[in-house]
C-alpha positions in Angstrom: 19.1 1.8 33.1 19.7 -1.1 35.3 18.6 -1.7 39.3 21.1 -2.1 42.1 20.7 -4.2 45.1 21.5 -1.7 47.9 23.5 -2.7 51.4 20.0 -3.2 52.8 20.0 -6.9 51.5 23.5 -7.4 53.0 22.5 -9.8 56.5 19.0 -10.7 54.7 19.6 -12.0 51.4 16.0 -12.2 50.8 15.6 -14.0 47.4 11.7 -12.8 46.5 13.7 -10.2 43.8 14.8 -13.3 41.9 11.8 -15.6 41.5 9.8 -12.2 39.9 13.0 -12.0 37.3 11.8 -12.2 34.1 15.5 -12.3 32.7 17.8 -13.6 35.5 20.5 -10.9 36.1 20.7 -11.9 39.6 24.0 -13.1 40.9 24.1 -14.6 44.8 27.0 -14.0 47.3 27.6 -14.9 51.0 25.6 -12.4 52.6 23.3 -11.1 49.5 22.5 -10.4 46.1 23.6 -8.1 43.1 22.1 -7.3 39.9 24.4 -7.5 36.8 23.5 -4.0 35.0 24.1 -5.7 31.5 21.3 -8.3 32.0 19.0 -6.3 33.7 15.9 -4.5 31.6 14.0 -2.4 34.0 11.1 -4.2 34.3 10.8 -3.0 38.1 9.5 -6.1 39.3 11.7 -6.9 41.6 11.3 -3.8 43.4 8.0 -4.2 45.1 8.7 -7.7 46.2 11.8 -7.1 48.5 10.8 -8.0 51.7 13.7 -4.3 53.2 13.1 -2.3 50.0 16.8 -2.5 49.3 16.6 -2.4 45.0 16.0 0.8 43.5 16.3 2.1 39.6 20.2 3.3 39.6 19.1 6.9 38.6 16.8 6.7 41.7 19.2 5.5 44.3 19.4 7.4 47.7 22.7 8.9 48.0 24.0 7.1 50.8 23.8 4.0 49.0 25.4 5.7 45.4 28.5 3.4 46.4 26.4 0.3 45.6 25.9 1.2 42.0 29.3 0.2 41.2 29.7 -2.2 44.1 26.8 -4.2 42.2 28.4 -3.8 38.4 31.7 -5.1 39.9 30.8 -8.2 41.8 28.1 -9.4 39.1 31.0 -9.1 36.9 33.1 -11.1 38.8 30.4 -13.8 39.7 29.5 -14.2 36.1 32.9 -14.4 35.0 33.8 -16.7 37.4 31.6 -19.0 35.7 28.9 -18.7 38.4 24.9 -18.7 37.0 22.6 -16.3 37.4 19.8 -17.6 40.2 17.1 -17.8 39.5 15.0 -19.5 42.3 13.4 -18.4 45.7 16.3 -19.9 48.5 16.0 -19.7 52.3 17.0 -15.9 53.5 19.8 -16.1 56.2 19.5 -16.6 59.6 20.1 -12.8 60.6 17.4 -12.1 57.7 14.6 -11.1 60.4 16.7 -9.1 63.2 18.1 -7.1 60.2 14.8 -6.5 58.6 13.8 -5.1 62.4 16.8 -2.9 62.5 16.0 -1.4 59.2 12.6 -0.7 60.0 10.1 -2.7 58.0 
């Protein structure tokens, strides 16, 4: 079972998730972060540390964000393949990072 990086990150792109990453399976785009389900292993420790709760255990994702499951498989896919590294250190969230965090509640 792999985690998925729900549209929560998507205007925050807090990067706390992949400084905690044991294994780096995260892959960075524009506007946030996905988790490649093949490198992931579970270890949960990026889910306490995201700043708008927006990883969850892909069995354990609410059902309005079900659509990120694949949404997450598919671009890691394409990052990695595209020759792009996994990151693996803590960068500067974006600009729209705090307003979003306000909309979403925490």
């Amino acid at each position: 079972m792999a985690h998925v990086v729900t549209e929560k990150c998507n205007g925050c792109k807090f990067t706390d998730c992949v400084e905690v990453c044991p294994v780096a399976c995260f892959y960075e785009m524009d506007n946030q972060v996905v988790i490649h389900p093949e490198e992931c292993i579970d270890c949960m420790a990026c889910v306490e540390v995201c700043p708008v709760h927006a990883i969850y255990a892909d069995a354990d994702v609410p059902p309005e964000f079900t659509k990120d499951i694949e949404f997450n498989a598919t671009q890691a896919h394409q990052i990695k393949d595209a020759g792009a590294e996994a990151i693996t250190a803590r960068k500067d969230a974006l600009p729209t990072a705090a307003e979003r965090k306000k909309a979403l509640g925490y």
